[in-house]
C-alpha positions in Angstrom: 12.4 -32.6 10.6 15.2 -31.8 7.7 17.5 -34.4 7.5 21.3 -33.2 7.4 21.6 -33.2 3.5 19.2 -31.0 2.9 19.1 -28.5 5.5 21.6 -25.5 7.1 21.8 -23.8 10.1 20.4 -20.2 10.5 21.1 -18.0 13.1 18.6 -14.8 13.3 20.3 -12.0 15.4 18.9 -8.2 16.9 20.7 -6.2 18.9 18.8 -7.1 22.0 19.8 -11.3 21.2 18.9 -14.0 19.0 15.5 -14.3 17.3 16.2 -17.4 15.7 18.5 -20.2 15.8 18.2 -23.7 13.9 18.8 -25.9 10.8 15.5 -25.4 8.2 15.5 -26.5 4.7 15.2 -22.6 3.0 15.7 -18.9 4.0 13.5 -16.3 2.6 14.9 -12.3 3.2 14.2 -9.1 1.9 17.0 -7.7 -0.1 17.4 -3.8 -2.0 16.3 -5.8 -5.1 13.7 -8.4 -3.9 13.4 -11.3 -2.2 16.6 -13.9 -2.0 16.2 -17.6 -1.1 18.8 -19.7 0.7 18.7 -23.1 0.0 21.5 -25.5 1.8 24.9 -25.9 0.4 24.2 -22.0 -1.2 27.0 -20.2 -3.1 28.4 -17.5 -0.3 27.5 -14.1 -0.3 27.3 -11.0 1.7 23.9 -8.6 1.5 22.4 -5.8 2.3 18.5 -6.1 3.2 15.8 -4.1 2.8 12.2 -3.6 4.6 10.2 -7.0 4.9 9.4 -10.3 6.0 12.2 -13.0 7.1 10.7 -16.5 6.6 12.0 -20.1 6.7 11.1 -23.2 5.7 11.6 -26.5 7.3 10.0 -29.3 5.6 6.1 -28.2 4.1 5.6 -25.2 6.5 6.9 -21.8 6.3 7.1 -19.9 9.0 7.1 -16.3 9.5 10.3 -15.1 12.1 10.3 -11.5 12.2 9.6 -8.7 10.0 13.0 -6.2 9.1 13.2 -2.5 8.5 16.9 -3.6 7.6 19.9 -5.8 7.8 22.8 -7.7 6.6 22.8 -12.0 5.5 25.9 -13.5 6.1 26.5 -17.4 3.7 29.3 -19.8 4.2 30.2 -23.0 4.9 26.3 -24.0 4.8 25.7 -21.9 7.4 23.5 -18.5 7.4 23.7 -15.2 10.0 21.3 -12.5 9.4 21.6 -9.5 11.3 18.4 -7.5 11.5 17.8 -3.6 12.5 20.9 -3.1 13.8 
């Protein structure tokens, strides 16, 4: 498990309720212009994503949450909200 120093909390959302919600050690997410990767403590921001996969990484494995046709990532305060096909 990600220890507290090196991890951030994630919150996936859909219209029809949360896909996702935990700390993980890296966000992966389609944007207009290829992929972005969250890593903890990451500068804040406000996106537009495109079509593809949303992946995170806690510790060696990656795992695959959902695939997007589109969306918007939310960063601050070491915290991450993506809202997908909305």
């Amino acid at each position: 498990m990600a220890s507290e120093n090196n991890s951030f909390t994630v919150m996936i959302v859909r219209e029809a309720g949360t896909i996702h919600y935990g700390k993980c050690q890296a966000l992966f997410v389609p944007s207009l212009d290829g992929e972005i990767v969250v890593l903890p403590y990451h500068t804040p921001m406000i996106a537009k994503l495109g079509k593809g996969e949303v992946s995170i990484r806690d510790g060696r494995i990656k795992n695959i949450i959902t695939n997007i046709e589109t969306g918007l990532i939310y960063v601050g305060d070491n915290e991450v909200t993506v809202l997908v096909d909305l």
